[in-house]
PDB file of N, CA, C, O and CB in Angstrom:
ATOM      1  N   UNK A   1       1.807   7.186 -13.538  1.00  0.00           N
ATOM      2  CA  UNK A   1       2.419   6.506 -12.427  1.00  0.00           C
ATOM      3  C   UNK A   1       1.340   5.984 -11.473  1.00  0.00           C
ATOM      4  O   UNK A   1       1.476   5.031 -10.706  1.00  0.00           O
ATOM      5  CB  UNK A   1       3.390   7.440 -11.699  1.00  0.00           C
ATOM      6  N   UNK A   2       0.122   6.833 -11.646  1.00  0.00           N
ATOM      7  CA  UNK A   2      -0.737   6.185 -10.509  1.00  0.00           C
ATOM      8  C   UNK A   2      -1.459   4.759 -10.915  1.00  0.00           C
ATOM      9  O   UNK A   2      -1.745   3.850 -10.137  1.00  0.00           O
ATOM     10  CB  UNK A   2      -1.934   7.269 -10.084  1.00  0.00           C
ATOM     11  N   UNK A   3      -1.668   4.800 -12.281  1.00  0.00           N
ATOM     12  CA  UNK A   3      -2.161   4.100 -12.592  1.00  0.00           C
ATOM     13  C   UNK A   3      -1.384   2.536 -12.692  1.00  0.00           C
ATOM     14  O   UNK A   3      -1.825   1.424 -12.399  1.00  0.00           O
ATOM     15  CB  UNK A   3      -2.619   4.717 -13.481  1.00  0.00           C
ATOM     16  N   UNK A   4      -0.425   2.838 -13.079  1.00  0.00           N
ATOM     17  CA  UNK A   4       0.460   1.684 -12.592  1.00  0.00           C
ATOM     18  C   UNK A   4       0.829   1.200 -11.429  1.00  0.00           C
ATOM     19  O   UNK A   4       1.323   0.073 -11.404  1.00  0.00           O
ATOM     20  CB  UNK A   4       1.407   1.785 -12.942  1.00  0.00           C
ATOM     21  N   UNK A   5       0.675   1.908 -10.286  1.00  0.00           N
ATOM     22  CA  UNK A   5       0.339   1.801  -8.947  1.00  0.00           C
ATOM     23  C   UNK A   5      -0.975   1.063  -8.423  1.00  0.00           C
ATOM     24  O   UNK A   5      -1.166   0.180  -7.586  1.00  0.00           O
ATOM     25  CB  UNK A   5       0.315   3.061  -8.533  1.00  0.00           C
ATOM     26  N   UNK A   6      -1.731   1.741  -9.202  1.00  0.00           N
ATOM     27  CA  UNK A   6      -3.222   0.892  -8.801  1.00  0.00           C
ATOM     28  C   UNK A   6      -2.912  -0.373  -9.243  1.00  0.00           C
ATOM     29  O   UNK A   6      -3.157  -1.330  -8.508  1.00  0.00           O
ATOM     30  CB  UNK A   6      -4.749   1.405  -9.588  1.00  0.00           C
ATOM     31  N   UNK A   7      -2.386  -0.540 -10.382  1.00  0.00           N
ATOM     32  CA  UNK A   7      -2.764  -1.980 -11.147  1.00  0.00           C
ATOM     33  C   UNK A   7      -1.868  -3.097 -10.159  1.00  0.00           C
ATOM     34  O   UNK A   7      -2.267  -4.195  -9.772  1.00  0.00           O
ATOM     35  CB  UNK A   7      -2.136  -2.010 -13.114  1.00  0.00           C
ATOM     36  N   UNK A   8      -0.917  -2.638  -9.963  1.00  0.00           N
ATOM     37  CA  UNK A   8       0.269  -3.553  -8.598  1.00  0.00           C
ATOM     38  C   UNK A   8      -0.673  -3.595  -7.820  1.00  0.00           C
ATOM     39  O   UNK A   8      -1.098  -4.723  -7.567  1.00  0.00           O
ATOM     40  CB  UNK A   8       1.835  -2.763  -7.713  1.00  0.00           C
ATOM     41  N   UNK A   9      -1.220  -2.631  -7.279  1.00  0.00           N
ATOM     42  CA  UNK A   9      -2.178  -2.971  -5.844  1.00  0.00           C
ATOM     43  C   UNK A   9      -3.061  -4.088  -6.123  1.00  0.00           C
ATOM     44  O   UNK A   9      -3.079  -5.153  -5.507  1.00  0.00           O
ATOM     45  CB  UNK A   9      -3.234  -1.666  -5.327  1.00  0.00           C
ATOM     46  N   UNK A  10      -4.055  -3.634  -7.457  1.00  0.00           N
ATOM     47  CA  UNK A  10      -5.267  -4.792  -7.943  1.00  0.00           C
ATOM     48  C   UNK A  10      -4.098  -5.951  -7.688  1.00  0.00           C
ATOM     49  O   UNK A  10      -4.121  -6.290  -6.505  1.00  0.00           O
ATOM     50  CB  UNK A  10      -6.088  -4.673  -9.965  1.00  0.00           C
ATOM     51  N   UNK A  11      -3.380  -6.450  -8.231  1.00  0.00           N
ATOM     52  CA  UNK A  11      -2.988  -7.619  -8.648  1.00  0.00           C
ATOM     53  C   UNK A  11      -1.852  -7.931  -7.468  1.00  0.00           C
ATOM     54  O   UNK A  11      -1.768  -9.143  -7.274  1.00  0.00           O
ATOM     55  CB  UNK A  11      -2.500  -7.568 -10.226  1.00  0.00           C
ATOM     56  N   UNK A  12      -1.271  -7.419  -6.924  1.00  0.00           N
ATOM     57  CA  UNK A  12      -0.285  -8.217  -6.047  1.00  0.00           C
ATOM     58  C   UNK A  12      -0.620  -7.863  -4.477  1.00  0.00           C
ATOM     59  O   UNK A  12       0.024  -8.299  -3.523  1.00  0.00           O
ATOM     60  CB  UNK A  12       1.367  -7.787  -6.445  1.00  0.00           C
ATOM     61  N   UNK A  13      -1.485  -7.196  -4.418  1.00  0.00           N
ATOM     62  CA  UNK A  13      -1.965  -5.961  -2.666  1.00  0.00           C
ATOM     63  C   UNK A  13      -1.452  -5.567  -2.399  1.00  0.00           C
ATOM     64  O   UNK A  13      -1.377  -5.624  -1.171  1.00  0.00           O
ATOM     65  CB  UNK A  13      -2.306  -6.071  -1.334  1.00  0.00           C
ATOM     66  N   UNK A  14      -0.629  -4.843  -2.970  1.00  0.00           N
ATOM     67  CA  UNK A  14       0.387  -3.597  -2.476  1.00  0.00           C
ATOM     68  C   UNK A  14       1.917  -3.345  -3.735  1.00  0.00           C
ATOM     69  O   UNK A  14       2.380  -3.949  -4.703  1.00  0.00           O
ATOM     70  CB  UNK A  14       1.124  -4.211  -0.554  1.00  0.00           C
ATOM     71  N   UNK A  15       2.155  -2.384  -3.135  1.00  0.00           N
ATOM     72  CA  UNK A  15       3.497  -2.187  -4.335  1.00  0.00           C
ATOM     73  C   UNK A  15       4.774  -2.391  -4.040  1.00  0.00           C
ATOM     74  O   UNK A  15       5.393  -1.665  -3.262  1.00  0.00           O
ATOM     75  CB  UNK A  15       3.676  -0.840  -4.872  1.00  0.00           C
ATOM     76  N   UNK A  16       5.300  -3.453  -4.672  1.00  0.00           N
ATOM     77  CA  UNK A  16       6.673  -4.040  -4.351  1.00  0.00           C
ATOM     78  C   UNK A  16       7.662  -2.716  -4.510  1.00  0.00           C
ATOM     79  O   UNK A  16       7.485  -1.500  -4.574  1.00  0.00           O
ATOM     80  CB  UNK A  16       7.110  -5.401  -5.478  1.00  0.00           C
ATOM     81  N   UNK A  17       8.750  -3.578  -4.539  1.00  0.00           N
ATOM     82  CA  UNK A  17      10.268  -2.973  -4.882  1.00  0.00           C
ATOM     83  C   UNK A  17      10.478  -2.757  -6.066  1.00  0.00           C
ATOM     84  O   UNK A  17      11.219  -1.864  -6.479  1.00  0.00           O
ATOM     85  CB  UNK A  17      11.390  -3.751  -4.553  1.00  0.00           C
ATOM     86  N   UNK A  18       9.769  -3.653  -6.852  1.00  0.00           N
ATOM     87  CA  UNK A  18       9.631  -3.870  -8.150  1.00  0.00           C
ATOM     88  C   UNK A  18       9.003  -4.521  -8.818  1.00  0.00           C
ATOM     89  O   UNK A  18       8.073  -5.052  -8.211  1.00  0.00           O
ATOM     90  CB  UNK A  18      10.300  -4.063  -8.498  1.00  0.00           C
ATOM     91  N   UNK A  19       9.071  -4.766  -9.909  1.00  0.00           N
ATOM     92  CA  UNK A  19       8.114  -5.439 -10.798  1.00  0.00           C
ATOM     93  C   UNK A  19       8.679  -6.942 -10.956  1.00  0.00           C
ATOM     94  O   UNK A  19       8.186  -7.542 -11.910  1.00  0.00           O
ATOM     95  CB  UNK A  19       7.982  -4.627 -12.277  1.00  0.00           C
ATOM     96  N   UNK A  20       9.532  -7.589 -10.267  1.00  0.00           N
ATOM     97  CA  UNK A  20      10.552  -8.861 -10.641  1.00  0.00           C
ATOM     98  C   UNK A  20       9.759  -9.984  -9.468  1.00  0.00           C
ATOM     99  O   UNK A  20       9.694  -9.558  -8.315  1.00  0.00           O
ATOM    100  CB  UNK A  20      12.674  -8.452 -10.234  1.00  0.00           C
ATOM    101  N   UNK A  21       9.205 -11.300  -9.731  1.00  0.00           N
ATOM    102  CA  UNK A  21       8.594 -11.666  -8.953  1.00  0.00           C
ATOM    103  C   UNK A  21       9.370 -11.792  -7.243  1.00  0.00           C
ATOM    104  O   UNK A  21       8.580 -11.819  -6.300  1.00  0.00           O
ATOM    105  CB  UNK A  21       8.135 -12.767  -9.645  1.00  0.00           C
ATOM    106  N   UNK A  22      10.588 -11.849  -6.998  1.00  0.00           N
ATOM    107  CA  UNK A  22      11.382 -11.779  -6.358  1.00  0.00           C
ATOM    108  C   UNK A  22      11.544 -10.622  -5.511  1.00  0.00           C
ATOM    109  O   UNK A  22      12.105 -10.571  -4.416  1.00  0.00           O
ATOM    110  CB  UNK A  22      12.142 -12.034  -6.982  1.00  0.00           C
ATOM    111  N   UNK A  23      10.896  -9.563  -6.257  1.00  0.00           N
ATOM    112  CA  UNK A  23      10.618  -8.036  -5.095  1.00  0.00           C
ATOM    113  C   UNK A  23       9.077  -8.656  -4.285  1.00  0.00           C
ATOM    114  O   UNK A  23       8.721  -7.984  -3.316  1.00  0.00           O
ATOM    115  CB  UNK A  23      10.152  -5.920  -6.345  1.00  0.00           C
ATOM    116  N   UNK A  24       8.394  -9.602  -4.568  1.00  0.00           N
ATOM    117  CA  UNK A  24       6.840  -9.475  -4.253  1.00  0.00           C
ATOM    118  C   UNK A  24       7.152  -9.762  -2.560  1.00  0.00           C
ATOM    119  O   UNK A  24       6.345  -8.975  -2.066  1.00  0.00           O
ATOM    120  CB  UNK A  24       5.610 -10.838  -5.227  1.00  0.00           C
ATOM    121  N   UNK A  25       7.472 -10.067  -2.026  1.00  0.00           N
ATOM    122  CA  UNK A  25       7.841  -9.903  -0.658  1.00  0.00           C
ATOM    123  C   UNK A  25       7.838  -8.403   0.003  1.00  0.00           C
ATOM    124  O   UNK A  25       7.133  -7.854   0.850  1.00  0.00           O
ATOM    125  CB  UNK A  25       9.184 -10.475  -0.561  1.00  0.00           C
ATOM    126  N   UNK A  26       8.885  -8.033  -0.733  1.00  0.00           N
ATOM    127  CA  UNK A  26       9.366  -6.216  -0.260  1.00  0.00           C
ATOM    128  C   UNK A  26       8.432  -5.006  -0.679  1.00  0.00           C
ATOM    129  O   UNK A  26       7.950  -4.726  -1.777  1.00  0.00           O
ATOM    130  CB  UNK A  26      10.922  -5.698  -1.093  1.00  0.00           C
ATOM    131  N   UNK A  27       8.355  -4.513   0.295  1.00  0.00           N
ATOM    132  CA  UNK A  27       7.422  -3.033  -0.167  1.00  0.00           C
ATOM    133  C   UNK A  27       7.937  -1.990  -0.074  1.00  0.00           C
ATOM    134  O   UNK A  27       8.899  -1.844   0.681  1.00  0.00           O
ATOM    135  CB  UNK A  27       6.251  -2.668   0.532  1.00  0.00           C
ATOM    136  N   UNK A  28       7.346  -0.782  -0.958  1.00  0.00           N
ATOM    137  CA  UNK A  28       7.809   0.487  -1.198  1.00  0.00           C
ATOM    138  C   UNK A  28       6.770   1.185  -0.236  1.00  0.00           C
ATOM    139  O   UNK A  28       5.595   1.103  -0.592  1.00  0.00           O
ATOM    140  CB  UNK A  28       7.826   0.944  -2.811  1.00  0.00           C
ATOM    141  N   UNK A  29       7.082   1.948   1.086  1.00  0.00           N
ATOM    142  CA  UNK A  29       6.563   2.926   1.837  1.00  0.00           C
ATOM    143  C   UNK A  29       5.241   3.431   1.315  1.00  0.00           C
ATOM    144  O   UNK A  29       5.010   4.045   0.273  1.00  0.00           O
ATOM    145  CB  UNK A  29       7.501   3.945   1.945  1.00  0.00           C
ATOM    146  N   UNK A  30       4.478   3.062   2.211  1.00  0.00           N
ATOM    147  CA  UNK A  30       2.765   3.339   1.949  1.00  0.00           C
ATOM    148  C   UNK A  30       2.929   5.073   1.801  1.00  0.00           C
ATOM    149  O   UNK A  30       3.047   5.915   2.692  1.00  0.00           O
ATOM    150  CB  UNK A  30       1.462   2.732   3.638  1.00  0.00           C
ATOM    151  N   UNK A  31       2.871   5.290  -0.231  1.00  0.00           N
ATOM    152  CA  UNK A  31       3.160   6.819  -0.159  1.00  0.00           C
ATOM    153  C   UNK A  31       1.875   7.144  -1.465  1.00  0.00           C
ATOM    154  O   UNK A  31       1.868   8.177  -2.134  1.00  0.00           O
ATOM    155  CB  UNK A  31       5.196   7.346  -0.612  1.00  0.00           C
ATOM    156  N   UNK A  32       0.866   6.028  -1.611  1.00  0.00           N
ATOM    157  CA  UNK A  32      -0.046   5.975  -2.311  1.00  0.00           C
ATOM    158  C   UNK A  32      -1.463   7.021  -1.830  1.00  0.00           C
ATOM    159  O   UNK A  32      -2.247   7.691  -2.502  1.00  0.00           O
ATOM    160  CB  UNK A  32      -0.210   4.544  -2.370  1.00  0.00           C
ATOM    161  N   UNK A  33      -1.350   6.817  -0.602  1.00  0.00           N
ATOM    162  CA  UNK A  33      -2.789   7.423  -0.426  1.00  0.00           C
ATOM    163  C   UNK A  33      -2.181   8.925  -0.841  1.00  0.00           C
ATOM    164  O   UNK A  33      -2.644   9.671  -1.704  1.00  0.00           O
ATOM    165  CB  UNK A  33      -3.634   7.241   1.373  1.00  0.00           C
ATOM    166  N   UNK A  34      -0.959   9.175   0.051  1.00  0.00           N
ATOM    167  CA  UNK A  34      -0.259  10.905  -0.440  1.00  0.00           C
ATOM    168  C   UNK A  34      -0.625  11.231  -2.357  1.00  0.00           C
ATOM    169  O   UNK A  34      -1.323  12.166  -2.749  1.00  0.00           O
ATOM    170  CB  UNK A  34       2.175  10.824  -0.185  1.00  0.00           C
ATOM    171  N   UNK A  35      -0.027  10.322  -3.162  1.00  0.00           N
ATOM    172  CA  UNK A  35      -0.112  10.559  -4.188  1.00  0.00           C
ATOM    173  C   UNK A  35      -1.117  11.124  -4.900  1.00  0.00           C
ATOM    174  O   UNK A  35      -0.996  12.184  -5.514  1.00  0.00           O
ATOM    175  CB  UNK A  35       0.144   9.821  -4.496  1.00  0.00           C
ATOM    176  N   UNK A  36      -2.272  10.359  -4.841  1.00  0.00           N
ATOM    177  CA  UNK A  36      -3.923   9.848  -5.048  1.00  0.00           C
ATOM    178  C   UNK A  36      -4.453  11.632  -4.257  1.00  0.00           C
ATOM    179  O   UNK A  36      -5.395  12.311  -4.664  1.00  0.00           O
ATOM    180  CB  UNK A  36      -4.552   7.769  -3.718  1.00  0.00           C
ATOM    181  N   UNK A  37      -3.891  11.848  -3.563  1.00  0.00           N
ATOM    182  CA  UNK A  37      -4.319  13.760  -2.343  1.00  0.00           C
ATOM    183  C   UNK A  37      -3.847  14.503  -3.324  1.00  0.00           C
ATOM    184  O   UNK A  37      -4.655  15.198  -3.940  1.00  0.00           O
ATOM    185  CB  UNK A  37      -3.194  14.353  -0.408  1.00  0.00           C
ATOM    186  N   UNK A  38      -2.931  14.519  -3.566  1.00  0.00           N
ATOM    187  CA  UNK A  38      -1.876  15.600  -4.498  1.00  0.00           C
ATOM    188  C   UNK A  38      -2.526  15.363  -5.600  1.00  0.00           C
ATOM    189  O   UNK A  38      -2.557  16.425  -6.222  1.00  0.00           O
ATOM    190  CB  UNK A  38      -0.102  15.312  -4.696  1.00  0.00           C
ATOM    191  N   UNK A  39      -3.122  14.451  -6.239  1.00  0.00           N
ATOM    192  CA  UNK A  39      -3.990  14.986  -7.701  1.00  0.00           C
ATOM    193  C   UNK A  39      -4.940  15.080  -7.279  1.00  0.00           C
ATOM    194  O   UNK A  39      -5.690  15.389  -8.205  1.00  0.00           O
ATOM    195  CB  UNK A  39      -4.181  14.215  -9.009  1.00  0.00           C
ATOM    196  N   UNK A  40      -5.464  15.014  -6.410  1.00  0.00           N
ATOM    197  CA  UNK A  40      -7.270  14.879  -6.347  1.00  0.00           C
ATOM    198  C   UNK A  40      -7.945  13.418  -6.607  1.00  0.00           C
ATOM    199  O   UNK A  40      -9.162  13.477  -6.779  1.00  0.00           O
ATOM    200  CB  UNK A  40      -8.005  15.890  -7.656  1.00  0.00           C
ATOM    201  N   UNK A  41      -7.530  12.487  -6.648  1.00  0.00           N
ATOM    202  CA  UNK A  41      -8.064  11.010  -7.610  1.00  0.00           C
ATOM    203  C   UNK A  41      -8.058  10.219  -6.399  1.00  0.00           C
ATOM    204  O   UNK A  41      -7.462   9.166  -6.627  1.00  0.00           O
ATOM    205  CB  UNK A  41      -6.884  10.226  -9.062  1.00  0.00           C
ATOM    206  N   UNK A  42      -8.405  10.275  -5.400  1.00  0.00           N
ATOM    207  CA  UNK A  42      -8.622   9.374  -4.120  1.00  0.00           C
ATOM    208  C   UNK A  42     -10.299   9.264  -4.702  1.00  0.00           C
ATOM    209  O   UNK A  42     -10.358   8.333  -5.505  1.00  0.00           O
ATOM    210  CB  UNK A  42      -8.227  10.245  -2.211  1.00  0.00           C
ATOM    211  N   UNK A  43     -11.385   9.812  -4.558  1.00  0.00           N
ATOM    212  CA  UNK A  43     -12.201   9.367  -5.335  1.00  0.00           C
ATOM    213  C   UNK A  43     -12.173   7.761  -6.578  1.00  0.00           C
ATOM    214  O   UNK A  43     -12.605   6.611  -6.495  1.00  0.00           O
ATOM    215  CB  UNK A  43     -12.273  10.585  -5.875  1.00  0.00           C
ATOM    216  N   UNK A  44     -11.563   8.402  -7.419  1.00  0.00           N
ATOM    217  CA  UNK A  44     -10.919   7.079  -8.766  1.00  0.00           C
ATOM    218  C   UNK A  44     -10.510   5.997  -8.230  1.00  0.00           C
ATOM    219  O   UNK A  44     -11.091   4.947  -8.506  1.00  0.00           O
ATOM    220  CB  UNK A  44      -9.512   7.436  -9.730  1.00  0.00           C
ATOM    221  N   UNK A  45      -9.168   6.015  -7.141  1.00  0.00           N
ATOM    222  CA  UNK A  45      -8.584   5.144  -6.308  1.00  0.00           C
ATOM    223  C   UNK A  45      -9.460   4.174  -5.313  1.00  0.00           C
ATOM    224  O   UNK A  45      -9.014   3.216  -4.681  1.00  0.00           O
ATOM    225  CB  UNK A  45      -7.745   5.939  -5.599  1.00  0.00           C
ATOM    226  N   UNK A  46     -10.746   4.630  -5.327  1.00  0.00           N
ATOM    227  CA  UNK A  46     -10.902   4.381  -3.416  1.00  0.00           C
ATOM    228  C   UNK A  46     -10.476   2.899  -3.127  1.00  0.00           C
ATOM    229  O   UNK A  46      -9.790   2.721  -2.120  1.00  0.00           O
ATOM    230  CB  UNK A  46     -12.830   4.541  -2.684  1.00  0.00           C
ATOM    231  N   UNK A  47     -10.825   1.755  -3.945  1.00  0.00           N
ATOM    232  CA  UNK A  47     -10.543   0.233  -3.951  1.00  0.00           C
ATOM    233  C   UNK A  47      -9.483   0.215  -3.677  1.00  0.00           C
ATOM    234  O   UNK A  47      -9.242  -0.463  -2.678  1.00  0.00           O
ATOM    235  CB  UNK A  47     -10.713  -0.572  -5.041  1.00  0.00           C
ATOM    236  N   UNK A  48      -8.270   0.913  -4.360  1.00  0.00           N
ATOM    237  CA  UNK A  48      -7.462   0.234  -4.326  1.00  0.00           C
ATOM    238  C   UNK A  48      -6.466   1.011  -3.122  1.00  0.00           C
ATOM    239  O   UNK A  48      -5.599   0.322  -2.585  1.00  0.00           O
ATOM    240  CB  UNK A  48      -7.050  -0.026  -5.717  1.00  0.00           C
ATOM    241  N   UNK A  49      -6.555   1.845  -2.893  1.00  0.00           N
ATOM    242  CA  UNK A  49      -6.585   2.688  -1.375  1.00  0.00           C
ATOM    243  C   UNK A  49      -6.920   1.869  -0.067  1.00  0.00           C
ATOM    244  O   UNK A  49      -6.199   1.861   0.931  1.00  0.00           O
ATOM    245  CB  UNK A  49      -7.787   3.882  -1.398  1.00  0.00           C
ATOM    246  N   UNK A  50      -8.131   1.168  -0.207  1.00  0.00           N
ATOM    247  CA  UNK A  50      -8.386   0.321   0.646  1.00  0.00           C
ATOM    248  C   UNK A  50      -7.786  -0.928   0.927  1.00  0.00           C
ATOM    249  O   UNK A  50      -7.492  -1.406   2.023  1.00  0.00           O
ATOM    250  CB  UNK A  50      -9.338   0.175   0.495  1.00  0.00           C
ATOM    251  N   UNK A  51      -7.634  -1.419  -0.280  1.00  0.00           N
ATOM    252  CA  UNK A  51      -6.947  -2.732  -0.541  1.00  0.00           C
ATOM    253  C   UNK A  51      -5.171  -2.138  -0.101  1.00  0.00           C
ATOM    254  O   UNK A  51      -4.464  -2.811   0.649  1.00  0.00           O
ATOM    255  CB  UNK A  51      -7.271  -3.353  -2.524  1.00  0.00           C
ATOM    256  N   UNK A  52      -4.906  -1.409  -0.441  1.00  0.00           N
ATOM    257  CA  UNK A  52      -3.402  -0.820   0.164  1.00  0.00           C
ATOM    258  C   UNK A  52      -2.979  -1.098   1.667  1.00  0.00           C
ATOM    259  O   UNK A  52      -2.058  -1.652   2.267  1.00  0.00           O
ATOM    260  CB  UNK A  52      -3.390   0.833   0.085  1.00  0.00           C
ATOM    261  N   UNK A  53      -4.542  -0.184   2.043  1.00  0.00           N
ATOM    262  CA  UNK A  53      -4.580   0.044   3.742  1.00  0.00           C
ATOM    263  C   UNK A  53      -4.707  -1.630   4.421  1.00  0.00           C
ATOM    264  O   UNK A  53      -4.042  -2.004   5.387  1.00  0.00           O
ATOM    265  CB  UNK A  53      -6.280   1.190   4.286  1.00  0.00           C
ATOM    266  N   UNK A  54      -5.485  -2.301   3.841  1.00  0.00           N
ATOM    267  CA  UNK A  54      -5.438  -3.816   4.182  1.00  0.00           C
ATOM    268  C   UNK A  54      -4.142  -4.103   4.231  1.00  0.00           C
ATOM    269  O   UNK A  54      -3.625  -4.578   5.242  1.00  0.00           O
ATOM    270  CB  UNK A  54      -6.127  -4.778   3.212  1.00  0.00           C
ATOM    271  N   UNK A  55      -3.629  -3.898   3.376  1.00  0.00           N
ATOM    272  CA  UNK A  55      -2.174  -4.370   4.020  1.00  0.00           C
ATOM    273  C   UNK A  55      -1.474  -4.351   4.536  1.00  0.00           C
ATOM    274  O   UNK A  55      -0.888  -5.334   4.992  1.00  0.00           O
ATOM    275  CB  UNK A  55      -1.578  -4.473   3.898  1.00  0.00           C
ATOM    276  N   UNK A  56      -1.142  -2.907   4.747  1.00  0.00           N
ATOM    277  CA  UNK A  56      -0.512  -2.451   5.360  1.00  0.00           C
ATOM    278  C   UNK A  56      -0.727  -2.967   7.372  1.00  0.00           C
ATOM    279  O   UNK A  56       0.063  -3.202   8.286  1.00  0.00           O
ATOM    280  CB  UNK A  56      -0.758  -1.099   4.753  1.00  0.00           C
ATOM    281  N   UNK A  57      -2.310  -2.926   7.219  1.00  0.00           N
ATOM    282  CA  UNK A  57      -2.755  -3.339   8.793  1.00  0.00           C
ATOM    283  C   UNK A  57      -2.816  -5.163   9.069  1.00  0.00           C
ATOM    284  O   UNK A  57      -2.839  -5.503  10.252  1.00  0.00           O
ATOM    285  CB  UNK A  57      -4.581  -2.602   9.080  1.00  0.00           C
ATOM    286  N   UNK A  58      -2.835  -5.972   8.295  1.00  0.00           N
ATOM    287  CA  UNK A  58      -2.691  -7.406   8.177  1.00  0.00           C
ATOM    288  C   UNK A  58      -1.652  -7.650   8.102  1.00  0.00           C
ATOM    289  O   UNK A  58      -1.326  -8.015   9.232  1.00  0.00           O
ATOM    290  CB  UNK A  58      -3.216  -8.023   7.301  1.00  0.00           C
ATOM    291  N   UNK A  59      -0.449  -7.721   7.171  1.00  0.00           N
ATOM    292  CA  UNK A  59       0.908  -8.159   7.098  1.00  0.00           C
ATOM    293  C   UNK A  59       1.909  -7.259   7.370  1.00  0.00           C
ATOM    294  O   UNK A  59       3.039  -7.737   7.267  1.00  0.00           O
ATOM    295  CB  UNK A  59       1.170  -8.638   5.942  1.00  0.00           C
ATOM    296  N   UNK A  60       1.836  -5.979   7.719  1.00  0.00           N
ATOM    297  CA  UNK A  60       2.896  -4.976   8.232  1.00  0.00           C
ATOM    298  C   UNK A  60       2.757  -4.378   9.366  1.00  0.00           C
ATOM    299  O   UNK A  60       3.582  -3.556   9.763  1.00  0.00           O
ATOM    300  CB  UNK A  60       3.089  -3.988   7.459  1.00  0.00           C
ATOM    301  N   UNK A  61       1.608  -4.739  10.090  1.00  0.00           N
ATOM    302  CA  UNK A  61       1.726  -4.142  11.441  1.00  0.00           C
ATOM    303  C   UNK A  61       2.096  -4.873  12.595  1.00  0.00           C
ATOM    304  O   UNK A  61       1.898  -6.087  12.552  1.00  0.00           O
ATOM    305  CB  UNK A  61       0.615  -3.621  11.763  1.00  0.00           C
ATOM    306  N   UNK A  62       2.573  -4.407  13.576  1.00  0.00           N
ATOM    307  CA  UNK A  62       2.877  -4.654  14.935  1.00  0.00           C
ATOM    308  C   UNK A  62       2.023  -4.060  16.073  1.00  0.00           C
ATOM    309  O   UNK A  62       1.971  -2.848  16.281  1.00  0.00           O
ATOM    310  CB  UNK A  62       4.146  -4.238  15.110  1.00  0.00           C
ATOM    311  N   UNK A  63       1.374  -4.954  16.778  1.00  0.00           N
ATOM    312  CA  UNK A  63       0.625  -4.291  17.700  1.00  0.00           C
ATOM    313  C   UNK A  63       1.716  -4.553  19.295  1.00  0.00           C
ATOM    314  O   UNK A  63       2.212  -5.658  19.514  1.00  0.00           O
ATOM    315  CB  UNK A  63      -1.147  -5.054  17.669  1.00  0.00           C
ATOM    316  N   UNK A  64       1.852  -3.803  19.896  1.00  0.00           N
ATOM    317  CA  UNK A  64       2.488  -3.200  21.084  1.00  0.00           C
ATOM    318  C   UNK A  64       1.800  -3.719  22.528  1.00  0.00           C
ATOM    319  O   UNK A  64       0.614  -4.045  22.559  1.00  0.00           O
ATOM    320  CB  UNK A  64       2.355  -1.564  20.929  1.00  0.00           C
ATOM    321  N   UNK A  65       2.682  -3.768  23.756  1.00  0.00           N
ATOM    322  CA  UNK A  65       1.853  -3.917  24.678  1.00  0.00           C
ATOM    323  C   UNK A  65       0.940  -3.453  25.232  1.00  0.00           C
ATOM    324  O   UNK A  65       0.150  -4.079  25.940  1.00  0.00           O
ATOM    325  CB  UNK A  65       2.174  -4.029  25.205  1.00  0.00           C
ATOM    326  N   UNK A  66       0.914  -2.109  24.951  1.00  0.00           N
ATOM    327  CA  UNK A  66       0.037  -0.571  25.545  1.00  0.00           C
ATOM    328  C   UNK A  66      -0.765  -0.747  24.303  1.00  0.00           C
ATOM    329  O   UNK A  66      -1.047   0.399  23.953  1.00  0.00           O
ATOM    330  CB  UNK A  66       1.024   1.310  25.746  1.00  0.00           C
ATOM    331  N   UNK A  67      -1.324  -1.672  23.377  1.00  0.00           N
ATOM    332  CA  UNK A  67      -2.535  -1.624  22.607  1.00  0.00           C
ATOM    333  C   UNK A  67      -2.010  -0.661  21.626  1.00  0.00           C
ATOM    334  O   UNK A  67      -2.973  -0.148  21.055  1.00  0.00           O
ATOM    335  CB  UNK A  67      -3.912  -1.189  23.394  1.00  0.00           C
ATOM    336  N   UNK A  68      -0.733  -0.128  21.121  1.00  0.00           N
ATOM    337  CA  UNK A  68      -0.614   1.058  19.981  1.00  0.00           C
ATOM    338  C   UNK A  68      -0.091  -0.107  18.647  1.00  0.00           C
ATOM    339  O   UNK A  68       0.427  -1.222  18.686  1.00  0.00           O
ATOM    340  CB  UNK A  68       0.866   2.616  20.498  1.00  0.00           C
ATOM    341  N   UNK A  69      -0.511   0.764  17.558  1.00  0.00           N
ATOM    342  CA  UNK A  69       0.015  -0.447  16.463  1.00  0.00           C
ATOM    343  C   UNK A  69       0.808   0.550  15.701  1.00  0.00           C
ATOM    344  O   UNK A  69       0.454   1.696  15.425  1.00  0.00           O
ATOM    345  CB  UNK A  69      -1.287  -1.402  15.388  1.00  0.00           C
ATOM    346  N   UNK A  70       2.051  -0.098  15.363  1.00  0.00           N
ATOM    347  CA  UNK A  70       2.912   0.227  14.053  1.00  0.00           C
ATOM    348  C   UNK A  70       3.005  -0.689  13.320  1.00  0.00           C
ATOM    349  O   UNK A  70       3.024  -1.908  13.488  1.00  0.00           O
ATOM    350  CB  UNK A  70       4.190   0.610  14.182  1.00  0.00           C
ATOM    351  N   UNK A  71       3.109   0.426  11.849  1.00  0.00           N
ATOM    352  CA  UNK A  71       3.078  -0.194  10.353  1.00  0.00           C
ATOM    353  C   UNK A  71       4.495  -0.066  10.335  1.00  0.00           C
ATOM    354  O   UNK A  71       5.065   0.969  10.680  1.00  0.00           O
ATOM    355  CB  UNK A  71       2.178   0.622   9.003  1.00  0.00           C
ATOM    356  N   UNK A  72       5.265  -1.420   9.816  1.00  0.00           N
ATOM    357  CA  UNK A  72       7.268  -1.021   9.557  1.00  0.00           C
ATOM    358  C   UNK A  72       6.934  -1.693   8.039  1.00  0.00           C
ATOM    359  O   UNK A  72       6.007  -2.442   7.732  1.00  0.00           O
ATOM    360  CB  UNK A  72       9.042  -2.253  10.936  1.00  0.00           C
ATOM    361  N   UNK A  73       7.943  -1.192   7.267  1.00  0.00           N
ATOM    362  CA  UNK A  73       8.415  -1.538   5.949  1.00  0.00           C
ATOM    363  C   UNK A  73       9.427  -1.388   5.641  1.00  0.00           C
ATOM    364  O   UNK A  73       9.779  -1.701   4.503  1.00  0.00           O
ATOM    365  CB  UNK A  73       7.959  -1.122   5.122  1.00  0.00           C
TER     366      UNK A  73
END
């Protein structure tokens, strides 16, 4: 599963709803870096961990008046 995770990340920057070009808009809850902890393979991951986190902070965040930022999905 992770690995199929990474490969969505390499190729689309993040992990849809699904695999249907029509999910590539929608995202599934940044629950990758958790995953990648729970085996130990954040090491293996780190690219695509990063490339995750890019996204999450470029196209899913909201920055606030008081300077705080939220990620919504």
């Amino acid at each position: 599963m992770l690995e199929n995770f990474a490969y969505l990340i390499r190729t689309v920057g993040h992990i849809p709803n699904g695999n249907r070009y029509y999910y590539e808009g929608r995202s599934q809850p940044p629950f990758f870096s958790l995953m990648t902890e729970l085996t130990s393979k954040t090491d293996k991951y780190k690219d695509e961990l990063e490339k995750e986190y890019q996204f999450w902070m470029n196209k899913r965040s909201i920055k606030l008046d008081d300077g705080s930022i939220l990620n919504r999905y």
